[in-house]
PDB file of N, CA, C and O in Angstrom:
ATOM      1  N   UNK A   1      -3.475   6.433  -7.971  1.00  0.00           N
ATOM      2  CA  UNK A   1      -4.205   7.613  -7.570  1.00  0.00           C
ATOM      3  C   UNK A   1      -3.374   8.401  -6.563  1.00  0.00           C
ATOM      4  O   UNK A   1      -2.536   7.987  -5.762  1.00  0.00           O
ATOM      5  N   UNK A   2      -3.857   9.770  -6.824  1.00  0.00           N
ATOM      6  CA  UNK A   2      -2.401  10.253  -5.385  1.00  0.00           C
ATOM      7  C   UNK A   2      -3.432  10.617  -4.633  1.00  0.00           C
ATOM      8  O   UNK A   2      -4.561  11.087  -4.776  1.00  0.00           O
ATOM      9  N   UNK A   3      -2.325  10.070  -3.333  1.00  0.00           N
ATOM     10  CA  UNK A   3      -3.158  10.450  -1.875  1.00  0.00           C
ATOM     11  C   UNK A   3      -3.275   8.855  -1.407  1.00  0.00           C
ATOM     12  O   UNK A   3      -3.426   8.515  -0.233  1.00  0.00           O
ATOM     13  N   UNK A   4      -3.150   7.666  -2.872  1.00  0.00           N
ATOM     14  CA  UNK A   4      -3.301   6.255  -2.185  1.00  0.00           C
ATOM     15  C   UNK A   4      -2.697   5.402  -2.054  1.00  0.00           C
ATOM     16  O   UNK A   4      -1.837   5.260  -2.923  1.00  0.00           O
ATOM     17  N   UNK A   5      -2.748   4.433  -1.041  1.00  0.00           N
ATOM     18  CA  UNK A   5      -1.487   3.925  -0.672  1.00  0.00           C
ATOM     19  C   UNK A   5      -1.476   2.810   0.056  1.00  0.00           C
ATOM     20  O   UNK A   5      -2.555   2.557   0.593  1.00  0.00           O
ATOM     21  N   UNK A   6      -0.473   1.946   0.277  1.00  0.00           N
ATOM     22  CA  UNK A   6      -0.460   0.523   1.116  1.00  0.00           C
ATOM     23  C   UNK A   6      -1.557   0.875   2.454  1.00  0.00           C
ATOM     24  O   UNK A   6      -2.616   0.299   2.703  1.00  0.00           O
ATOM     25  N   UNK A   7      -0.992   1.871   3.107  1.00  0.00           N
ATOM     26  CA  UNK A   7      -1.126   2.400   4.129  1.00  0.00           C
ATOM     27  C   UNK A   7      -3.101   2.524   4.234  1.00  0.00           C
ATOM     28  O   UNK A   7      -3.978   1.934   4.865  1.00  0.00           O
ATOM     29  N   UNK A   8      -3.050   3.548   3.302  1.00  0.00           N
ATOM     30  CA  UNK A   8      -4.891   3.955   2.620  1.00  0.00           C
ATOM     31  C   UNK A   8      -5.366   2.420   2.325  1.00  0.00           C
ATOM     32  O   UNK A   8      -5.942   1.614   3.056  1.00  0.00           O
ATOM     33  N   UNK A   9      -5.129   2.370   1.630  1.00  0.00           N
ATOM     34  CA  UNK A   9      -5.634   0.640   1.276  1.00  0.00           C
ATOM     35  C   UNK A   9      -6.556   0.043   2.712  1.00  0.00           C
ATOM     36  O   UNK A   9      -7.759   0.016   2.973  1.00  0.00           O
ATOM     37  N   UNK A  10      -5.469  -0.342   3.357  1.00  0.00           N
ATOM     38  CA  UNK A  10      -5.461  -0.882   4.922  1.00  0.00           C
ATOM     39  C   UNK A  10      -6.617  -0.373   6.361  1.00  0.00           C
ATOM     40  O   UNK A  10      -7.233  -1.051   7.183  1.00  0.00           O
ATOM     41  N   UNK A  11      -6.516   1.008   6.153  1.00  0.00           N
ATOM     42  CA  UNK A  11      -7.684   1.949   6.622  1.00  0.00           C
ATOM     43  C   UNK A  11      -8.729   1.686   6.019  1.00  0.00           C
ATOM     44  O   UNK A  11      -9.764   1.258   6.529  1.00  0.00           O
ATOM     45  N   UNK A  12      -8.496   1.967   4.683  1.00  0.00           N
ATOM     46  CA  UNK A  12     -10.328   1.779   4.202  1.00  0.00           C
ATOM     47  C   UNK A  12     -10.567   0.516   4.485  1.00  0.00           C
ATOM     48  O   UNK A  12     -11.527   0.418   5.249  1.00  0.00           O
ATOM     49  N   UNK A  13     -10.074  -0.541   4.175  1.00  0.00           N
ATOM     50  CA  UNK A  13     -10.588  -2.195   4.990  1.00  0.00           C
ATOM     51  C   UNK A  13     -11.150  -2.463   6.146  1.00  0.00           C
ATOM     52  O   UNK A  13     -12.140  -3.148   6.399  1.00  0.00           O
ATOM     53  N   UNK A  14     -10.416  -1.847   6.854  1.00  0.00           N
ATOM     54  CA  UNK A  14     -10.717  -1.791   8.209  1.00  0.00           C
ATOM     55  C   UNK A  14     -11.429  -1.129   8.621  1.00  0.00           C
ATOM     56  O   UNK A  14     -12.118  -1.619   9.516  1.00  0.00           O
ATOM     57  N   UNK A  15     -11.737   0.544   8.193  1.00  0.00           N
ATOM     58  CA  UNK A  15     -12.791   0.840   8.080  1.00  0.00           C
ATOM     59  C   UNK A  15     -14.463   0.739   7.710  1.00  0.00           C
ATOM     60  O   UNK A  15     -15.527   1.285   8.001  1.00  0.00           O
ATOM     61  N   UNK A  16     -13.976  -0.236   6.952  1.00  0.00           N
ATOM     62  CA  UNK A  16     -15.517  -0.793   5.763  1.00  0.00           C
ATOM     63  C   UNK A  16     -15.745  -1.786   6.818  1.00  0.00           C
ATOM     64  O   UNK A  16     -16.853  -1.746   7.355  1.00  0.00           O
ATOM     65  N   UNK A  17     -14.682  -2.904   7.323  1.00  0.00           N
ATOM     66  CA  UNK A  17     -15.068  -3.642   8.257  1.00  0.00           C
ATOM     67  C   UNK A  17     -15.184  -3.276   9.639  1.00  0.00           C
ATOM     68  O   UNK A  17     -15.107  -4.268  10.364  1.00  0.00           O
ATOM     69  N   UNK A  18     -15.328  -2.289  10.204  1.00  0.00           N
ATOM     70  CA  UNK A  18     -15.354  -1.877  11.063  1.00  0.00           C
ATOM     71  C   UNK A  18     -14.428  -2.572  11.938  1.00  0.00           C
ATOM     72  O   UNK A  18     -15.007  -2.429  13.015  1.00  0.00           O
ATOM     73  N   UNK A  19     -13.433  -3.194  12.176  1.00  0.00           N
ATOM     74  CA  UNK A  19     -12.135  -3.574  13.121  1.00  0.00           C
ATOM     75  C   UNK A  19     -11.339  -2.544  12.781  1.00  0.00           C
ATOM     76  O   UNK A  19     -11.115  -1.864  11.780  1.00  0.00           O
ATOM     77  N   UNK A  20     -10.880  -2.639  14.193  1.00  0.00           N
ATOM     78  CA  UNK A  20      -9.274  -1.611  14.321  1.00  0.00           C
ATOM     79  C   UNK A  20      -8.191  -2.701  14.193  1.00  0.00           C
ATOM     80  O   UNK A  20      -8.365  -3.842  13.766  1.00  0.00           O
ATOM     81  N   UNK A  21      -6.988  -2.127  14.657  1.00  0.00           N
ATOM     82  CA  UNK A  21      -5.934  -2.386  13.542  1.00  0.00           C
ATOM     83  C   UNK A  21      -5.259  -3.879  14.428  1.00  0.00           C
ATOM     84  O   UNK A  21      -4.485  -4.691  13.920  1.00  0.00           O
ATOM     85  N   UNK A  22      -5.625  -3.913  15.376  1.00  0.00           N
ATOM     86  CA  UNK A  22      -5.285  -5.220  16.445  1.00  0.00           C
ATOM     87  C   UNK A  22      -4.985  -6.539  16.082  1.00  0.00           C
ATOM     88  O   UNK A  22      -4.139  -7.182  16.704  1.00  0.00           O
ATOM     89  N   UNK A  23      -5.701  -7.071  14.981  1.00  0.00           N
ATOM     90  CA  UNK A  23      -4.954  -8.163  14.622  1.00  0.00           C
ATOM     91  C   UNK A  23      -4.741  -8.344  13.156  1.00  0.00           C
ATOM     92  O   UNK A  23      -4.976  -9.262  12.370  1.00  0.00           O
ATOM     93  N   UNK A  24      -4.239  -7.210  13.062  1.00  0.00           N
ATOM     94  CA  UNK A  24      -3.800  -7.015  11.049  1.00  0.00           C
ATOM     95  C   UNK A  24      -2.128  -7.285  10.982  1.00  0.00           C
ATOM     96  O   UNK A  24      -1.225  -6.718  11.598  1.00  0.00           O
ATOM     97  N   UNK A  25      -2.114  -7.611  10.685  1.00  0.00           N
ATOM     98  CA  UNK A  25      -0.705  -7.910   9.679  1.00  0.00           C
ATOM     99  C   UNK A  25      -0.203  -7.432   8.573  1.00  0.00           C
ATOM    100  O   UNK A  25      -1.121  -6.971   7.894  1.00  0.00           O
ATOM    101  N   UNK A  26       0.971  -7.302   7.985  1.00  0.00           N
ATOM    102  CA  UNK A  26       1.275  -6.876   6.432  1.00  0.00           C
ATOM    103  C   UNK A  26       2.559  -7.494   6.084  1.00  0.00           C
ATOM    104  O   UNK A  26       3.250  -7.735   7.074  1.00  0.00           O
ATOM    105  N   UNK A  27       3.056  -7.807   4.990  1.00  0.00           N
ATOM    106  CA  UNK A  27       3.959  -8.359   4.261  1.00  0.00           C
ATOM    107  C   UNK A  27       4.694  -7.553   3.460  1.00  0.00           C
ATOM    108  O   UNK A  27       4.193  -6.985   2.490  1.00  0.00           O
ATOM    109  N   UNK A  28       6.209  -7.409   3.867  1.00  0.00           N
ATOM    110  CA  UNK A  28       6.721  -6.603   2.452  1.00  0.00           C
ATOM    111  C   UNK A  28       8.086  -6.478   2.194  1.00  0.00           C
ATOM    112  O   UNK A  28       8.791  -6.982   3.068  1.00  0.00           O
ATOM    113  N   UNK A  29       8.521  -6.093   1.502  1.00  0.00           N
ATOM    114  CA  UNK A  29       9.506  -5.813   1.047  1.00  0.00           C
ATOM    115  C   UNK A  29      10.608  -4.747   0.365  1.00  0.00           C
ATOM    116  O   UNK A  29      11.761  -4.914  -0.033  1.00  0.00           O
ATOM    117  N   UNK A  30       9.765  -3.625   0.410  1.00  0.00           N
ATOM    118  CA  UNK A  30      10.388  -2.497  -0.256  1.00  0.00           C
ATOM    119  C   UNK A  30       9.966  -1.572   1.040  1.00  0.00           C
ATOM    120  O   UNK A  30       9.203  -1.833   1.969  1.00  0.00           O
ATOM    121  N   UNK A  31      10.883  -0.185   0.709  1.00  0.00           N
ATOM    122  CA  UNK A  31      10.277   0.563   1.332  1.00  0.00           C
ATOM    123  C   UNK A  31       8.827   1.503   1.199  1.00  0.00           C
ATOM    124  O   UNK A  31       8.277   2.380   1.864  1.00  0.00           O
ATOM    125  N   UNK A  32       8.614   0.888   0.144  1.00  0.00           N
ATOM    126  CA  UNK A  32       7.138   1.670  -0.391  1.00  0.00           C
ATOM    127  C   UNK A  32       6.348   0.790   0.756  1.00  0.00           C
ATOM    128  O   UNK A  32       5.517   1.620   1.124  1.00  0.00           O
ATOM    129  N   UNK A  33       6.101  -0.420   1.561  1.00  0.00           N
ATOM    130  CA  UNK A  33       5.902  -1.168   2.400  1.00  0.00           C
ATOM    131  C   UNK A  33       5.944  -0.396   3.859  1.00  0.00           C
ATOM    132  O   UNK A  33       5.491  -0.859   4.906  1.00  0.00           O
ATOM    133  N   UNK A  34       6.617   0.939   3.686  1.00  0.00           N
ATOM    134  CA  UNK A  34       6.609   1.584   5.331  1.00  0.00           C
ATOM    135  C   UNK A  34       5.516   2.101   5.793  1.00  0.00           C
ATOM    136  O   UNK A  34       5.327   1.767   6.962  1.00  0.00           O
ATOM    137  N   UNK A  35       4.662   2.825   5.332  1.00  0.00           N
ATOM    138  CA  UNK A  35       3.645   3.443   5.930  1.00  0.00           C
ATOM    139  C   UNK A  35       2.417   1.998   6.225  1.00  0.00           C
ATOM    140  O   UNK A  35       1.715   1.789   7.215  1.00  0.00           O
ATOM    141  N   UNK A  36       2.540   1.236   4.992  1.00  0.00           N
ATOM    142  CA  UNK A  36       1.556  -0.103   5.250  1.00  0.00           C
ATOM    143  C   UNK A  36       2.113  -0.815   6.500  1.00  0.00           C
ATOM    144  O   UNK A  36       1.203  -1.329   7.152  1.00  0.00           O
ATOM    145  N   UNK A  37       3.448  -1.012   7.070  1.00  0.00           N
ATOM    146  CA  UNK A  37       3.630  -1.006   8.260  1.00  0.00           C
ATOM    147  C   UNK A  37       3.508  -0.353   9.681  1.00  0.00           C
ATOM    148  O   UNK A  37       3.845  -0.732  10.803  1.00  0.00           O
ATOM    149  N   UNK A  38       2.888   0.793   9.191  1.00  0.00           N
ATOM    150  CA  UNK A  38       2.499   1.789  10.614  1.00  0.00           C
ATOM    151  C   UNK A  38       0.638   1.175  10.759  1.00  0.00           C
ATOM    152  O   UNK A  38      -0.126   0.948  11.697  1.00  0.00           O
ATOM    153  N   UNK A  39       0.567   1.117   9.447  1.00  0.00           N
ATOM    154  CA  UNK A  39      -1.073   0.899   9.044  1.00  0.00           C
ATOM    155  C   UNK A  39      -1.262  -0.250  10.176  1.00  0.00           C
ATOM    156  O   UNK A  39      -2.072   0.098  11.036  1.00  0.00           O
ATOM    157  N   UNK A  40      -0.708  -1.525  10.371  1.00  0.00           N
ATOM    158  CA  UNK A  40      -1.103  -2.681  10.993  1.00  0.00           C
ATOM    159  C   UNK A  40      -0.104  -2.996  12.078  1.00  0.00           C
ATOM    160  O   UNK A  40       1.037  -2.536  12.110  1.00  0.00           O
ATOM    161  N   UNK A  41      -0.755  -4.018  13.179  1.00  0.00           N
ATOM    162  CA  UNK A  41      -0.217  -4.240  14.337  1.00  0.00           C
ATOM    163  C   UNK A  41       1.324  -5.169  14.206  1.00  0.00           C
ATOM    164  O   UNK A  41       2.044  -5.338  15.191  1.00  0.00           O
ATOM    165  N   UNK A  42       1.509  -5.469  13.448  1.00  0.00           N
ATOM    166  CA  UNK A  42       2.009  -6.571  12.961  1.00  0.00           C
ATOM    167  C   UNK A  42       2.773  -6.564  11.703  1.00  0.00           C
ATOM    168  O   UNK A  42       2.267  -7.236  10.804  1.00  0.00           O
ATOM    169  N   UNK A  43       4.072  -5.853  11.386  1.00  0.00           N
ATOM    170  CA  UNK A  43       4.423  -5.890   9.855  1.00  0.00           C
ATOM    171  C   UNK A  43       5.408  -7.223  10.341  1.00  0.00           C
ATOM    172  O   UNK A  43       5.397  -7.609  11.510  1.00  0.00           O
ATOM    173  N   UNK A  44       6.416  -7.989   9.083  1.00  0.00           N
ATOM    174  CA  UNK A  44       6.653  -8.815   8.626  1.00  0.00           C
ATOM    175  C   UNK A  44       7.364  -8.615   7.423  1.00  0.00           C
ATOM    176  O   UNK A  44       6.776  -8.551   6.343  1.00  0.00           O
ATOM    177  N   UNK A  45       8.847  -8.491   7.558  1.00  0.00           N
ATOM    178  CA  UNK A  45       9.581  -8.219   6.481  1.00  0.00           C
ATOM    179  C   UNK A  45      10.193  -9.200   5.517  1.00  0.00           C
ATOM    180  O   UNK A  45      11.130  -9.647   6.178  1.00  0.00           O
ATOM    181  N   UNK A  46      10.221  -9.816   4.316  1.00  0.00           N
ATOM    182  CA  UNK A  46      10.968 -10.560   3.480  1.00  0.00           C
ATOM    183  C   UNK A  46      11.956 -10.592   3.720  1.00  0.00           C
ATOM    184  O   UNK A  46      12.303  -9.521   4.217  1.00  0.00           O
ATOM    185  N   UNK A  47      13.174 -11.692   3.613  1.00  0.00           N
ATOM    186  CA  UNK A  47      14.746 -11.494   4.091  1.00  0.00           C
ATOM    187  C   UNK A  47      14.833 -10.576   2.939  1.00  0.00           C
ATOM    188  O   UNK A  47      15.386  -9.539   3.305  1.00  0.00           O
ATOM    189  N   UNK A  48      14.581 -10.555   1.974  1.00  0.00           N
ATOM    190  CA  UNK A  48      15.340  -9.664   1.032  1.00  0.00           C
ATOM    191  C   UNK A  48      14.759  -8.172   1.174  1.00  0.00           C
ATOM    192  O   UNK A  48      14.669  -7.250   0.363  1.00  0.00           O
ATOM    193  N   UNK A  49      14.498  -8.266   2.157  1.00  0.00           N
ATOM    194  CA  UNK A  49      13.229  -6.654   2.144  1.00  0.00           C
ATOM    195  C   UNK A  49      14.702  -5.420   2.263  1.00  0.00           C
ATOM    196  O   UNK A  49      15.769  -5.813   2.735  1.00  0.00           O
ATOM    197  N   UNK A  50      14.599  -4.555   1.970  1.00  0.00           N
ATOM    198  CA  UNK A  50      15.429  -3.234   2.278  1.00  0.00           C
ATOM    199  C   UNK A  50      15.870  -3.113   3.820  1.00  0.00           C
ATOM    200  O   UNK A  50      15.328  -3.841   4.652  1.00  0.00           O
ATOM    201  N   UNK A  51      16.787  -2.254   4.165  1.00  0.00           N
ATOM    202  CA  UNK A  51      17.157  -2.372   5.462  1.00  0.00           C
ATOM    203  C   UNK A  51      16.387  -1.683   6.449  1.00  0.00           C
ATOM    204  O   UNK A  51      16.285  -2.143   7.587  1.00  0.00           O
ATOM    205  N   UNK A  52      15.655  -0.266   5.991  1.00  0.00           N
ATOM    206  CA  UNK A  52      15.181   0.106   6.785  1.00  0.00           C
ATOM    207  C   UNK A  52      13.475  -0.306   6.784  1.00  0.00           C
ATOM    208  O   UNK A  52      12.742   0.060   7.703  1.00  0.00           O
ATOM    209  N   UNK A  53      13.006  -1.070   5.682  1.00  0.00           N
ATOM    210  CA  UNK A  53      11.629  -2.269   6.442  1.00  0.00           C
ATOM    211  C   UNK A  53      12.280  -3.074   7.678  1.00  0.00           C
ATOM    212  O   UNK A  53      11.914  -3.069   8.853  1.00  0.00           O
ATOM    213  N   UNK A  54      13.097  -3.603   7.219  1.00  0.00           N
ATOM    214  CA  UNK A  54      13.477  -4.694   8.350  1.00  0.00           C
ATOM    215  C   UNK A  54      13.938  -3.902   9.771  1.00  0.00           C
ATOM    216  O   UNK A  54      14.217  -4.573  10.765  1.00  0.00           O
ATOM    217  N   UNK A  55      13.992  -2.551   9.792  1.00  0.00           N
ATOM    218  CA  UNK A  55      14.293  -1.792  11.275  1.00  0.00           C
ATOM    219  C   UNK A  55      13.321  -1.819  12.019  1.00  0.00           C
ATOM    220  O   UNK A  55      13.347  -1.901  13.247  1.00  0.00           O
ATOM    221  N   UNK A  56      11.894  -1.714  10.949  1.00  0.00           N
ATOM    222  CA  UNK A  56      10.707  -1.301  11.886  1.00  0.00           C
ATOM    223  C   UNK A  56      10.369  -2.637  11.608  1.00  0.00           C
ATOM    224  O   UNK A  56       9.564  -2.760  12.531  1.00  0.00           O
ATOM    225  N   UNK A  57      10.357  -3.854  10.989  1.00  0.00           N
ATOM    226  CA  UNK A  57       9.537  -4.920  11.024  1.00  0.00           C
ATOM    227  C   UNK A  57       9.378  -5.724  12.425  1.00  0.00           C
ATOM    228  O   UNK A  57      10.381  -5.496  13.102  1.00  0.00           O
ATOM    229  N   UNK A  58       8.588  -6.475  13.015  1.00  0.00           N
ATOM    230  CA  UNK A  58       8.045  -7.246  14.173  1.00  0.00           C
ATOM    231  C   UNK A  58       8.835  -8.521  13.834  1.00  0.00           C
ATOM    232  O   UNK A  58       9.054  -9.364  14.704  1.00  0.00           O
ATOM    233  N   UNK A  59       9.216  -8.645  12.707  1.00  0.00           N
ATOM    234  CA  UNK A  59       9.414 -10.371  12.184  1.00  0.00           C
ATOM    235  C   UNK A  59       9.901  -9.920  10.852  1.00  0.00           C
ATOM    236  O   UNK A  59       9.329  -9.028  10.227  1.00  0.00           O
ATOM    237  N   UNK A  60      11.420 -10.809  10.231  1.00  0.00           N
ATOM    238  CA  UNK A  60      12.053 -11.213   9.221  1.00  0.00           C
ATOM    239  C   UNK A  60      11.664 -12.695   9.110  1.00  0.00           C
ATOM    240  O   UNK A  60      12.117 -13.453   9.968  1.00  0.00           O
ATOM    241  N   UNK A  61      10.688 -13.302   7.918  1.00  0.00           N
ATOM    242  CA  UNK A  61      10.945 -14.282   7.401  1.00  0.00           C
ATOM    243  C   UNK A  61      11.595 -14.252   6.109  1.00  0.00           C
ATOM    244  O   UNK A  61      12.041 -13.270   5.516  1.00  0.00           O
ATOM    245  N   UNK A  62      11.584 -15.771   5.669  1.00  0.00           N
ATOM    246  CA  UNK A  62      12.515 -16.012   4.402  1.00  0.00           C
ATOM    247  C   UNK A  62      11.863 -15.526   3.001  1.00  0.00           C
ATOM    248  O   UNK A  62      10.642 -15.373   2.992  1.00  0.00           O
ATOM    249  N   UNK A  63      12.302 -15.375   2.292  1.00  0.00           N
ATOM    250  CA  UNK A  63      12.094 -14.911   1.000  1.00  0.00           C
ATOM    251  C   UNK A  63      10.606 -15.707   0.249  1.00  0.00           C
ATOM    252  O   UNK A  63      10.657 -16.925   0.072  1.00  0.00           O
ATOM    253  N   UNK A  64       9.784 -15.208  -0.013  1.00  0.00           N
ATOM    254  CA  UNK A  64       8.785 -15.956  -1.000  1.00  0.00           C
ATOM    255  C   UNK A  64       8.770 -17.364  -1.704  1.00  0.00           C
ATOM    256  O   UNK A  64       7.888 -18.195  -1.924  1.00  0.00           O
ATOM    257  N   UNK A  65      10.027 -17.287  -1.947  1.00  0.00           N
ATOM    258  CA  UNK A  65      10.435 -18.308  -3.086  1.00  0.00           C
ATOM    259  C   UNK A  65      11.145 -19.628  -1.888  1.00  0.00           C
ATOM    260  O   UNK A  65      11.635 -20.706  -2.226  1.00  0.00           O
ATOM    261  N   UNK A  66      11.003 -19.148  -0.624  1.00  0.00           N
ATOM    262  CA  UNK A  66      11.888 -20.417   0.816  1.00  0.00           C
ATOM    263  C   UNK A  66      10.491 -20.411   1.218  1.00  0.00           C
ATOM    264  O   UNK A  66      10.522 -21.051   2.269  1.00  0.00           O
ATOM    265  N   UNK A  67       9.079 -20.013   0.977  1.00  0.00           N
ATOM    266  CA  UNK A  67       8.247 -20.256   1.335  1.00  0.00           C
ATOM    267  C   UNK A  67       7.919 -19.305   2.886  1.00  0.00           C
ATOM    268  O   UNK A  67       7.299 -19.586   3.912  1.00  0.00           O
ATOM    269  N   UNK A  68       8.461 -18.437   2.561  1.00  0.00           N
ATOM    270  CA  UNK A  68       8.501 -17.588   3.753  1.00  0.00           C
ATOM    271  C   UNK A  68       7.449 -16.975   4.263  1.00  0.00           C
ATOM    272  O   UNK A  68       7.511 -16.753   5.472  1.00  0.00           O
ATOM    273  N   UNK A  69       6.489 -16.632   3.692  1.00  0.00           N
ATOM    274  CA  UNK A  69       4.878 -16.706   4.134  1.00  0.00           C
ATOM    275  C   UNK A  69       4.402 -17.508   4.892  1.00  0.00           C
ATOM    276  O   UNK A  69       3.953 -17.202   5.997  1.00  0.00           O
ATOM    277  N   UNK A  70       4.428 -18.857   4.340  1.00  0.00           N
ATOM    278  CA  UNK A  70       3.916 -19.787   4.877  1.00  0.00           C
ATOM    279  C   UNK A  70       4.652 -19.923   6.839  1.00  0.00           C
ATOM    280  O   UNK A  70       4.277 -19.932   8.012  1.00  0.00           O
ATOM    281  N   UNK A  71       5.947 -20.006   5.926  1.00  0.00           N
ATOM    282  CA  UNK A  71       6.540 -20.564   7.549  1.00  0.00           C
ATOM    283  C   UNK A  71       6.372 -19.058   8.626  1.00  0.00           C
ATOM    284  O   UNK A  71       6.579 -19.277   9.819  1.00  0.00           O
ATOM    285  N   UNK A  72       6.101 -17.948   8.327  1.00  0.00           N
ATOM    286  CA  UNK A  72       5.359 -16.949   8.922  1.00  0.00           C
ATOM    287  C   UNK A  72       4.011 -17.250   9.650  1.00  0.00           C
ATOM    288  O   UNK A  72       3.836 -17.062  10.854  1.00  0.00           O
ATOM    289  N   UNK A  73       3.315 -17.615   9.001  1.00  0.00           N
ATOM    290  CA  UNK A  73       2.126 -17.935   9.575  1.00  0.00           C
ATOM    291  C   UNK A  73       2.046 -19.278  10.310  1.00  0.00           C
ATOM    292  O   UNK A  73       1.090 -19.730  10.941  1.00  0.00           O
ATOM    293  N   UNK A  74       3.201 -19.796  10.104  1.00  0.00           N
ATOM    294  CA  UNK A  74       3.098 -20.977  11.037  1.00  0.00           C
ATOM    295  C   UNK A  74       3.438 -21.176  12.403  1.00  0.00           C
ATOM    296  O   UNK A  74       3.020 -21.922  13.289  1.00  0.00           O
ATOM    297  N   UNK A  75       4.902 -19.710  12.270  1.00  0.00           N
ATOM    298  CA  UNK A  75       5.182 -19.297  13.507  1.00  0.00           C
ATOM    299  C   UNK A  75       4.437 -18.807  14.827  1.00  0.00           C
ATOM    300  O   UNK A  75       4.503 -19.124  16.015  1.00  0.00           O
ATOM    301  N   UNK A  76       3.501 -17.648  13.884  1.00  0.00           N
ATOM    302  CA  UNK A  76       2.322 -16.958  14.461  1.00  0.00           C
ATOM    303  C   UNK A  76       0.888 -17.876  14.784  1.00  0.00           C
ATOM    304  O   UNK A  76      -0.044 -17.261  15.302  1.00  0.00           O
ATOM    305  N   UNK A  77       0.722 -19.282  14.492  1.00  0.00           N
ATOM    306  CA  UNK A  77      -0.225 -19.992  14.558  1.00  0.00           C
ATOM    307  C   UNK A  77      -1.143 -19.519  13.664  1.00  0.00           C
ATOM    308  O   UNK A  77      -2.242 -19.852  14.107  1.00  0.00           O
ATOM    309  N   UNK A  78      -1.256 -19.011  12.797  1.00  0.00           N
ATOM    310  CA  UNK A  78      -2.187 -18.738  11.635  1.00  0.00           C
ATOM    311  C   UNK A  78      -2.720 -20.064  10.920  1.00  0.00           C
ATOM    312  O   UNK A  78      -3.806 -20.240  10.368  1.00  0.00           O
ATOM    313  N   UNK A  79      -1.685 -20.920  11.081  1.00  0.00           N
ATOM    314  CA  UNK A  79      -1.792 -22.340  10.339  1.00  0.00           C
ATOM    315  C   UNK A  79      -1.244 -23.439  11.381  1.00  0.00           C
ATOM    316  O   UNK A  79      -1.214 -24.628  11.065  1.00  0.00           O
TER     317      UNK A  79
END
């Protein structure tokens, strides 16, 4: 749809749930992933992510496939 986006996505959630953006997070890897990084407190770039995700990212973990999610959230105490 145009007009929607990682970013939109993220708002309306948060909107519907009424929380602001304080303890949101996002995951990514491309630069289509940039504005969904302004969206939340917290982005989190894939090692393989593009260079300029990883400029603005908070955190580089490892690739999907090194389990890099996981050991993300383990860092952050999520798990």
């Amino acid at each position: 749809m145009k007009d929607v986006n990682k970013s939109t996505a993220v708002q309306f959630v948060l909107q519907y749930l009424e929380k602001d953006k304080t303890n949101t997070m996002a995951y990514g890897d491309g630069n289509n992933d940039l504005k969904m990084f302004e969206a939340v407190a917290y982005g989190v770039a894939m090692e393989n992510a593009s260079e300029e995700l990883k400029k603005v990212a908070k955190e580089i973990t490892p690739i999907a496939e090194e389990d890099g999610i996981f050991k993300s959230f383990k860092v952050n105490g999520l798990i």
